[in-house]
LUMSE-866293 format. One record per residue: residue in one letter; x, y, z of N, C-alpha, C in turn. Coordinates in steps of 0.2 Angstrom, whole numbers, plus 5000, padded with zeros to 4 digits. Layout:
REM residues N
AXYZXYZXYZ
...
END
This chain:
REM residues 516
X471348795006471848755003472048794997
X471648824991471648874989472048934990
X471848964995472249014997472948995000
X473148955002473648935004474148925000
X473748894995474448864988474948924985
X474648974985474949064982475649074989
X475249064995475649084999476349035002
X476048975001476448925002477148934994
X476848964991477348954982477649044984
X477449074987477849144987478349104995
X478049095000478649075005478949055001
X479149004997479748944993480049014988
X479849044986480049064982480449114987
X480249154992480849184996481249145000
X481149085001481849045001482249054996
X482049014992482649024984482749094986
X482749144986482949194986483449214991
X483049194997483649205003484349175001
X484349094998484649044998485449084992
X484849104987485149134983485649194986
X485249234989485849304989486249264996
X486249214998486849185003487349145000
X487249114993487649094989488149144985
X487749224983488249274979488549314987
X488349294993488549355000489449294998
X489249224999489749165001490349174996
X490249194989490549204980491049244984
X490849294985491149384987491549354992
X491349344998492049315003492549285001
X492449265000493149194996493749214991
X493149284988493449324982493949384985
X493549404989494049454993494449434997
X494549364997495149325000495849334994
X495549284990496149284985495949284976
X495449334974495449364969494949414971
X495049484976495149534971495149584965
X494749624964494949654958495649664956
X495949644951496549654945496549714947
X497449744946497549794943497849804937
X497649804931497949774926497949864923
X498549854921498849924919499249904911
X499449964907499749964901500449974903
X500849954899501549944897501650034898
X501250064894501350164894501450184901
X501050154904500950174912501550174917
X501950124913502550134919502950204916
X502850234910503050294908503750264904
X504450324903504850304900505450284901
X506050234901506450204903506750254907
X506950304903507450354906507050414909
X507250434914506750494918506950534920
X507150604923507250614928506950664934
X507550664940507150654946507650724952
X507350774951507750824953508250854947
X509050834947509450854946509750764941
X509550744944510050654942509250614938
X509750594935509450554928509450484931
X508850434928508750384931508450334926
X508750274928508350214923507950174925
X507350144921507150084925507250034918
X507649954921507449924919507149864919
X506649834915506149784916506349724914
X506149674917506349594919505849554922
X505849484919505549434921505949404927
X505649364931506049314936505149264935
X505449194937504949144936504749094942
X504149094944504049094950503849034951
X503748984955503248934952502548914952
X502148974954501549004951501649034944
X502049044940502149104935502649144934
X502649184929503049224929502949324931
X503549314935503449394939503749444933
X503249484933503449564929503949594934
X504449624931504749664939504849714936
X505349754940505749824936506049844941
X506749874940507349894945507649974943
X507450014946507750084945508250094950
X508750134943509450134946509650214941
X510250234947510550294941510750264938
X510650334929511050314922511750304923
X511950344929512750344926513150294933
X513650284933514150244936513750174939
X513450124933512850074933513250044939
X513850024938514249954942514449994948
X514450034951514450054958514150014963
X514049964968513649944970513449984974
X512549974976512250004979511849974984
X511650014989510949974992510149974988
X509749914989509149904984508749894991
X508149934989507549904992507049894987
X506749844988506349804987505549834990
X505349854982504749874986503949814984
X503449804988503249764989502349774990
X501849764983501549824985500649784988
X500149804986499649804992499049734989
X498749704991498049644989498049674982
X497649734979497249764975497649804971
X498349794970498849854966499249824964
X499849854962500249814956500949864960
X501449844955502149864956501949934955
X501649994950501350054950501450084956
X501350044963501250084968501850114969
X502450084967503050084970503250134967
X503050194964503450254962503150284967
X502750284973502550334979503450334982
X503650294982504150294986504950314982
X504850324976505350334971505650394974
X505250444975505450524976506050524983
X505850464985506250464994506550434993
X506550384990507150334989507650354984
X507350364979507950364973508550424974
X508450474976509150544979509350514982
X509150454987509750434994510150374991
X510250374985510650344980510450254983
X509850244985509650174985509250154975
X509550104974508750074970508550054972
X507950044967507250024970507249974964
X506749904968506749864965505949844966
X505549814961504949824962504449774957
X504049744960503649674955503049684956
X502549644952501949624952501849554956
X501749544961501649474965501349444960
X501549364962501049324957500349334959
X499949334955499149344956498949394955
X499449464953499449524954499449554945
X499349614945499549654939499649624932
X500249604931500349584923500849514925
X500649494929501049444932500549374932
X501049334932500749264932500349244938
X499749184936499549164945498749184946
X498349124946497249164944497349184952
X497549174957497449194965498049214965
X497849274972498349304977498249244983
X498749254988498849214994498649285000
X498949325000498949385005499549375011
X499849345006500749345008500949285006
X500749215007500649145010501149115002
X501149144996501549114990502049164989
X501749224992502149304989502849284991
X502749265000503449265003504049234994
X503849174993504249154988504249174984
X503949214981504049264976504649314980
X504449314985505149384988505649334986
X505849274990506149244990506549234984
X506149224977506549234970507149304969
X506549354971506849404971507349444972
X507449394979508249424984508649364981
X508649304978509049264976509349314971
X508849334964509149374962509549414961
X509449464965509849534967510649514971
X510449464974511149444977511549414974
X511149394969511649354963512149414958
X511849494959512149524955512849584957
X513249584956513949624959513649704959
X513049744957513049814959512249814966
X512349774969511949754973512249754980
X512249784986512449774992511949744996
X511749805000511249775005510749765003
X510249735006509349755002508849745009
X508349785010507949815011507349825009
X506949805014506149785010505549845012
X505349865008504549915011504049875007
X503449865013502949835010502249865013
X501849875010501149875010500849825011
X500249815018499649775018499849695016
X499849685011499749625008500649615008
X500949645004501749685004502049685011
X501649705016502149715023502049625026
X501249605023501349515027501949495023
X501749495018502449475014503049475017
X503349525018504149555021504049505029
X503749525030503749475040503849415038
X503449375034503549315033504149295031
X504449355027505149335024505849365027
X505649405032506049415036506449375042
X505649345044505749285049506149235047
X506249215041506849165038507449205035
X507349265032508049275028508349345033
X508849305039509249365041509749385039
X509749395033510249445031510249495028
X509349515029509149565026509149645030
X509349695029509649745031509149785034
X508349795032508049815036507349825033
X506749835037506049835034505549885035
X505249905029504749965033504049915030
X503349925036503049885035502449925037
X502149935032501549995032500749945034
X500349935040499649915039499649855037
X500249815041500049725040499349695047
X499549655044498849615050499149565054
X498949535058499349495064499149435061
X498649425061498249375056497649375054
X497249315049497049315044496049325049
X496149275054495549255055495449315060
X495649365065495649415067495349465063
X495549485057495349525053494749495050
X494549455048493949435046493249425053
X493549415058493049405063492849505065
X493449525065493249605066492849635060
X493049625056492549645048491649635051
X491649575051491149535052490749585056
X491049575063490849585072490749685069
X491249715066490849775066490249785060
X489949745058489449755052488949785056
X488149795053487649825057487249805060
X487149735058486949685062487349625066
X487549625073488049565073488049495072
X488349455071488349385068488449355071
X488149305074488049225080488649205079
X488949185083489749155081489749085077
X489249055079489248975077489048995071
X488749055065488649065060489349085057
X489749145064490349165058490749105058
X490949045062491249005061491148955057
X490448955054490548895048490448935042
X490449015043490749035036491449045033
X491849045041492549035039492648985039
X492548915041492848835038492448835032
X491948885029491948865022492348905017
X492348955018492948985014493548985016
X493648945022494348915023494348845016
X493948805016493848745011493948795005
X493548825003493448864995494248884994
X494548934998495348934995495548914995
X495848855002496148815002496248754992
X495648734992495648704984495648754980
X495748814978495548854973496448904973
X496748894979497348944981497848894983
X497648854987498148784988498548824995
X498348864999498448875004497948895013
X497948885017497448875023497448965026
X496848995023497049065025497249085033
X496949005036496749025043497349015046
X497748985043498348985046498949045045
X498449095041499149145039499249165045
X499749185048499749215056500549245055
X500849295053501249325056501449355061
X501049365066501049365072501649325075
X501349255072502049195074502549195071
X502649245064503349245063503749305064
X503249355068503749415071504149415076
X504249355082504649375084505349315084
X505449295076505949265072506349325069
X506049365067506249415064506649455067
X507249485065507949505068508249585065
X507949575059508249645056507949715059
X508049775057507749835061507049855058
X506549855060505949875055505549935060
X505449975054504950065055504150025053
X503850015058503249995058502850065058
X502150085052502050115049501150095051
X500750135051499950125055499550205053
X498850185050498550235049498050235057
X497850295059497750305066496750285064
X496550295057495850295055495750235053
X496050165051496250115045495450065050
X494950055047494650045049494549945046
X494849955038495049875038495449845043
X496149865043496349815048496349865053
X496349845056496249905063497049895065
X497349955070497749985072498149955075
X497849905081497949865085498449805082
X498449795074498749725070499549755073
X499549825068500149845070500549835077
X500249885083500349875088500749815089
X500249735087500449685091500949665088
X501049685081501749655078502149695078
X502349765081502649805083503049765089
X502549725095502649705100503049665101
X502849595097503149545096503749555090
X504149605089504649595083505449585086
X505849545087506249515090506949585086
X506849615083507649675083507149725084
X507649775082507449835084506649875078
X506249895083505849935080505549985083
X505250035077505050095076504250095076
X503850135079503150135077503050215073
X502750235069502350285066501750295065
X501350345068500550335065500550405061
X499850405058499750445052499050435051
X498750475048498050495046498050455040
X497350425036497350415029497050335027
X496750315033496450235032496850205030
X496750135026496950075027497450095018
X497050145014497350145006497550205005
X497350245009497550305008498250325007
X498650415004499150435002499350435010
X500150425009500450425016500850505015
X500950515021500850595023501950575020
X501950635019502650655015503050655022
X502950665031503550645033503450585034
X503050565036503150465035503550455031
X503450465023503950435017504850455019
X504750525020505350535023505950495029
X505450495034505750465038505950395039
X505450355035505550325033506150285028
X506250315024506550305021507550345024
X507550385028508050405033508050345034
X507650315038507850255044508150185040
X507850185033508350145027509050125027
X509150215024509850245024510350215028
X510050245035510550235041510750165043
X510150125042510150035043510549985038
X510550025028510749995023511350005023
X511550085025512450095027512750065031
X512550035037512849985042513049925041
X512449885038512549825034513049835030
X512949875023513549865019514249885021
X514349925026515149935028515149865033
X514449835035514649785037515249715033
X514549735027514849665022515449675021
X515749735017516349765016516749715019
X516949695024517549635025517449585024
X516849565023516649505019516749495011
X516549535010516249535001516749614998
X517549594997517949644995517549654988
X517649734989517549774981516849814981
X516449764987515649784988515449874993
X515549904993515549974996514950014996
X514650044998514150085001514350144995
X513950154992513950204985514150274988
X514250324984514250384987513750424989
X513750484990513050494995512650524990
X512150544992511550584984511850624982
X512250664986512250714981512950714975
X513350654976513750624971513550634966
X513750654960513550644954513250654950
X512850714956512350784951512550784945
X512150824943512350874936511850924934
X512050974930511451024928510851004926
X510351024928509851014922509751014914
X510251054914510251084908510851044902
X510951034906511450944903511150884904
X510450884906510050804905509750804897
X510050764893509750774889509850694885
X509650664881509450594879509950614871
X510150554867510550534864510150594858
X509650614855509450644851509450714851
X509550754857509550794861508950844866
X508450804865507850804870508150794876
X507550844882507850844888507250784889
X507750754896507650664900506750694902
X506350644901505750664905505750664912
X505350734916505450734921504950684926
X504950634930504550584937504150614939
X503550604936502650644940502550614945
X502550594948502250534954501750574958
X501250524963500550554966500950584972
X501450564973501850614977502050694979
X502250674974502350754972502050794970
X501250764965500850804966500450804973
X500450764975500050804984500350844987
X501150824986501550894991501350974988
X501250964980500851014975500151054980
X499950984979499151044984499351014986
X499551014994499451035001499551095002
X500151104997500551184998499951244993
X499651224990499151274988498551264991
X498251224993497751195000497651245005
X498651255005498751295014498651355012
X498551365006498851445004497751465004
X497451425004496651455001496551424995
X496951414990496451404983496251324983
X495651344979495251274977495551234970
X495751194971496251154967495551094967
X494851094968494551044968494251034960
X494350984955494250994948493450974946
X493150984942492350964942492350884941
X492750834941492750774941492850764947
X493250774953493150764959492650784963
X492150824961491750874962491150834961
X491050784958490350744956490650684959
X491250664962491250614966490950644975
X491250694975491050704981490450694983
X490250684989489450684992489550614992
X489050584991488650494990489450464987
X489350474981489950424978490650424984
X490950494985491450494987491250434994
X491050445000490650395002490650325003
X490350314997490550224994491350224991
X491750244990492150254989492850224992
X492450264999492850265002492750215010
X492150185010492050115011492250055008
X492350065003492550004997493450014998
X493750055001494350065002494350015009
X494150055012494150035020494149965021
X493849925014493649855014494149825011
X494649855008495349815004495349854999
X494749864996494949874986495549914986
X495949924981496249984978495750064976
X496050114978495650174975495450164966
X495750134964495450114956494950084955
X494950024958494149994958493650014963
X493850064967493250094970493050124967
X493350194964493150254959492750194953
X492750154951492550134945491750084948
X492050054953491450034956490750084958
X490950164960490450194963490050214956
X490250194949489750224945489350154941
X489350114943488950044944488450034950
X488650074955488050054962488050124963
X487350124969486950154972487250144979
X487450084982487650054988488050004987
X488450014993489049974995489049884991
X488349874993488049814990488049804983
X487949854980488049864972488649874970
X489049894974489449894969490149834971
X490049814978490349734977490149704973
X489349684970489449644968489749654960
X489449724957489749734952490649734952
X491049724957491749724957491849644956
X491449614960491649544959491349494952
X491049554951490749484944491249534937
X491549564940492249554933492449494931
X492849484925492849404922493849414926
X493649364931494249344934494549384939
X494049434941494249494946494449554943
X494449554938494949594933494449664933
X494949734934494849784932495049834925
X494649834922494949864916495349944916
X495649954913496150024913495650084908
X495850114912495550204907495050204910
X494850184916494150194916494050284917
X493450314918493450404920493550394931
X493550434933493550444939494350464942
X494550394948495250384952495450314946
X495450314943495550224938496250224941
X496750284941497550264941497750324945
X497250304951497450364959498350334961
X498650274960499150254963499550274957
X499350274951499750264945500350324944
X500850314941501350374939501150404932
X501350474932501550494925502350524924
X502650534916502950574917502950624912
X502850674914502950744909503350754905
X503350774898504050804895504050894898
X504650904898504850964900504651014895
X504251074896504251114893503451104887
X503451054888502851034882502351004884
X502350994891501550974891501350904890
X501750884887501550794886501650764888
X501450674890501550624893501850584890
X502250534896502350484893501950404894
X501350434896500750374898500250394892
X499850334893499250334888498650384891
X498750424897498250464899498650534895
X498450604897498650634895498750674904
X499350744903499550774909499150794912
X498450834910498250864915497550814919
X497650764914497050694919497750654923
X498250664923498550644928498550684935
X498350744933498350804939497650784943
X497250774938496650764942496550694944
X496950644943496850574947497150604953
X497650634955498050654961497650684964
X497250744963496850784967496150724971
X495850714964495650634965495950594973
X496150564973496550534978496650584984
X497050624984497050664989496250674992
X495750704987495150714990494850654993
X494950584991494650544997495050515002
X495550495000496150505006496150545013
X495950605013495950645017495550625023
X496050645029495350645036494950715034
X494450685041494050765042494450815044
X494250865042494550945046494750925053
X495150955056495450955061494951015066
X494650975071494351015075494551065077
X494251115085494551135092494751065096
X495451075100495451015105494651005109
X494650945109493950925113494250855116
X493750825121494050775124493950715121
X493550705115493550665112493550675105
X494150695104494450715095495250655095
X495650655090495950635092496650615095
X497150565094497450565102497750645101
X497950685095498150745097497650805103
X497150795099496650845101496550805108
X496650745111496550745117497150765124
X497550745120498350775122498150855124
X498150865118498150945121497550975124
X496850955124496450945131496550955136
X497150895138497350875143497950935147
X498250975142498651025144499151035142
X499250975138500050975133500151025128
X500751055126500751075121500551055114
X500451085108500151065101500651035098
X501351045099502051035097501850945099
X502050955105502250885109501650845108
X501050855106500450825107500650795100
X500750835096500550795088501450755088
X501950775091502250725091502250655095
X501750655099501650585104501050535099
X500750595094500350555091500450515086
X501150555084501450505077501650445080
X501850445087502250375089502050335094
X501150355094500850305099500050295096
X500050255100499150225097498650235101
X499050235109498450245113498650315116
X498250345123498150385127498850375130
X498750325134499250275140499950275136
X499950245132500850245127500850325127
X500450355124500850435123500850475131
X500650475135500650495140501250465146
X501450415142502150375143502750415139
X502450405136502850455129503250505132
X502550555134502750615136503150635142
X503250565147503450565154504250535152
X504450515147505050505144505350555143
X505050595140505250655137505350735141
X505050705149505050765153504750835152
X504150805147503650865145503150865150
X503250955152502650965156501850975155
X501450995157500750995156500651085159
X500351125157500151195155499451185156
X499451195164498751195166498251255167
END
């Protein structure tokens, strides 16, 4: 009996212990439902009102809309000059773990083809109102403030939506009701809610009894439902895509290992107009490859000039703007009321196209802070990606843990999910700067040459692996051309299909031979 009492009081005490780490596992689900880490950025960050981008000079300005969670931070870039011109606006729309920041990836493509861009912090997001995100379920109505607005204003024509992840469920749900919306690019949405959480689950290291994953989603279904005010399990755009009418360039990482490949696919399937599919290397957070952005943003163009010579006999006065290269002007005549030249548009953009092109060339552009992430950290990093975070709270989580485990928990026991800014590492891998010409300075609270290294940053865990020799089980490119296709025609069936069987379909459309 003696001996028993020690052993009996250590069993009890690894209960409590078990009990315990099943109550901080249960905290963390729910959290990564609808509080994820904060993006929370400075005012400096979105850089300076006036910028420019090429040859043409460009404004952004800033604005409140009020939602009825809160108040939405937004911001709308537009040319300095011929403001009353109506143009096409796309709306961009950005991911769980990010803010409106994101939306200067797509500035460089969008802005020359004479579209604004118009772009917010969701409620629950960045500097915006709202303690939970929904993972589209409240955003939709956040969109839905936002095209009240725009339509409410005479330099506004068509509008057009690009969204990321959290940003593309968004757009589907708001596509499925609003047809009058000109066209949608939807990068790495999910079909639905419960799908993605059973596949999380089902590929972990040990598999999970069903009757156990399912009374952990009816309970983190109860925890958000009271804490978010909406039923995650009912998120299903699946069922609103084939409501959905307008044209939309479906967008898919071929590696995306959070939502798998397949979400795409099915809502590519089910979307009632027309659409486009695109694959591309770079997981579920990763930099999207510069012709995606490109082509993407073409398929805009083409879709937003239609609609608005459509509207044109409805809505006299309203016209399709002139094309980019209207209204150039020398560099050397960009110059602000003082007579300083306009800051020129840094974006993670156009630093990548920076190294790729010196990547291609041989030099090592690898900087000694991305160099101490490599190995282990880059690693967790890039699990912690795969898992939803943004590359900011990854970067900042891998120097709080050892393991994946540490450093979830240290993510989620921030006060309110929140991420602080400045951290050292990727902190503002999504974040813009802008350079002054000739001087080296910023117009962020970082300085230039830590902007070059957050991009190199990102680039470095972005990337897939090395591109092997063809082998029979590399991928679908390198299986293609196993099989005897050309490199040319392999790597284009790969940007346009998911499986073996669609590109192999592909190729029998295209009356491409095989070089046995």
């Amino acid at each position: 009996s003696a001996q028993s009492s020690p052993r009996l009081g250590e069993m009890m005490e690894h209960g409590r212990s078990w009990l315990g780490r099943l109550g901080d596992s249960y905290n963390m689900l729910w959290k990564m439902v609808i509080r994820p880490p904060r993006d929370l950025y400075s005012l400096e960050e979105l850089g300076p009102a006036k910028f420019r981008l090429g040859k043409r000079v460009y404004e952004r300005r800033d604005l409140q809309l009020r939602s009825s969670r809160g108040v939405l931070e937004c911001s709308h870039f537009h040319p300095a000059k011929a403001l009353q011109v109506p143009r096409p606006c796309v709306v961009y729309l950005h991911g769980n773990c990010s803010s409106r920041l994101e939306a200067f990836d797509a500035l460089p493509v969008l802005l020359p083809r004479d579209l604004t861009v118009f772009c917010l912090d969701l409620s629950g997001s960045g500097r915006s109102g709202g303690e939970y995100i929904s993972l589209g379920y409240h955003e939709e109505q956040d969109l839905k403030i936002v095209l009240q607005h725009l339509r409410s204003l005479d330099t506004v024509s068509s509008i057009a939506l690009w969204g990321r992840s959290m940003g593309a469920t968004t757009s589907i749900l708001r596509a499925a009701e609003d047809h009058a919306l000109a066209a949608c690019v939807l990068d790495s949405a999910f079909r639905d809610l419960r799908t993605v959480a059973e596949e999380l689950v089902n590929r972990g290291k040990y598999p999970v009894p069903q009757f156990i994953l399912s009374w952990a989603l009816h309970m983190i279904r109860s925890e958000v439902s009271t804490r978010a005010a909406f039923d995650p399990l009912e998120l299903m755009p699946i069922e609103s895509a084939p409501r959905a009418v307008c044209p939309a360039f479906f967008g898919v990482a071929a590696d995306d290992t959070f939502v798998l490949p397949h979400h795409t696919q099915d809502l590519h399937n089910a979307w009632a107009g027309e659409r486009t599919l695109r694959v591309f290397d770079g997981g579920h957070n990763g930099v999207r490859p510069s012709w995606f952005l490109e082509e993407a943003a073409e398929f805009l163009v083409d879709r937003m000039r239609t609609r608005s010579i459509f509207k044109e006999d409805a809505t006299p006065g309203r016209r399709f703007a002139a094309s980019s290269g209207a209204g150039d002007i020398e560099e050397d005549d960009i110059v602000d009321g003082d007579g300083k030249q306009t800051p020129r548009l840094v974006s993670p953009l156009t630093n990548g196209l920076r190294i790729d092109a010196d990547s291609a060339a041989g030099q090592a552009l690898i900087h000694d802070e991305v160099a101490g992430i490599i190995g282990h950290r880059q690693q967790l990093a890039i699990a912690l990606m795969q898992m939803g975070f943004g590359q900011a709270a990854a970067a900042q989580a891998t120097q709080h843990g050892r393991t994946v485990d540490d450093c979830l928990e240290w993510l989620l026991k921030q006060p309110d999910g929140r991420i602080e800014p400045g951290r050292a590492g990727m902190c503002n891998a999504r974040k813009v700067g802008v350079q002054q010409t000739g001087q080296g300075s910023s117009g962020r609270a970082s300085s230039a040459p830590k902007q070059s290294q957050h991009s190199q940053t990102r680039m470095e865990v972005a990337s897939s692996q090395p591109r092997q020799s063809a082998t029979a089980g590399g991928n679908l490119s390198e299986q293609l051309q196993f099989l005897g296709f050309a490199e040319n025609h392999a790597d284009l069936a790969s940007k346009r299909c998911l499986t073996i069987d669609a590109a192999m379909e592909f190729m029998a459309q295209q009356q491409v031979t095989v070089h046995l």
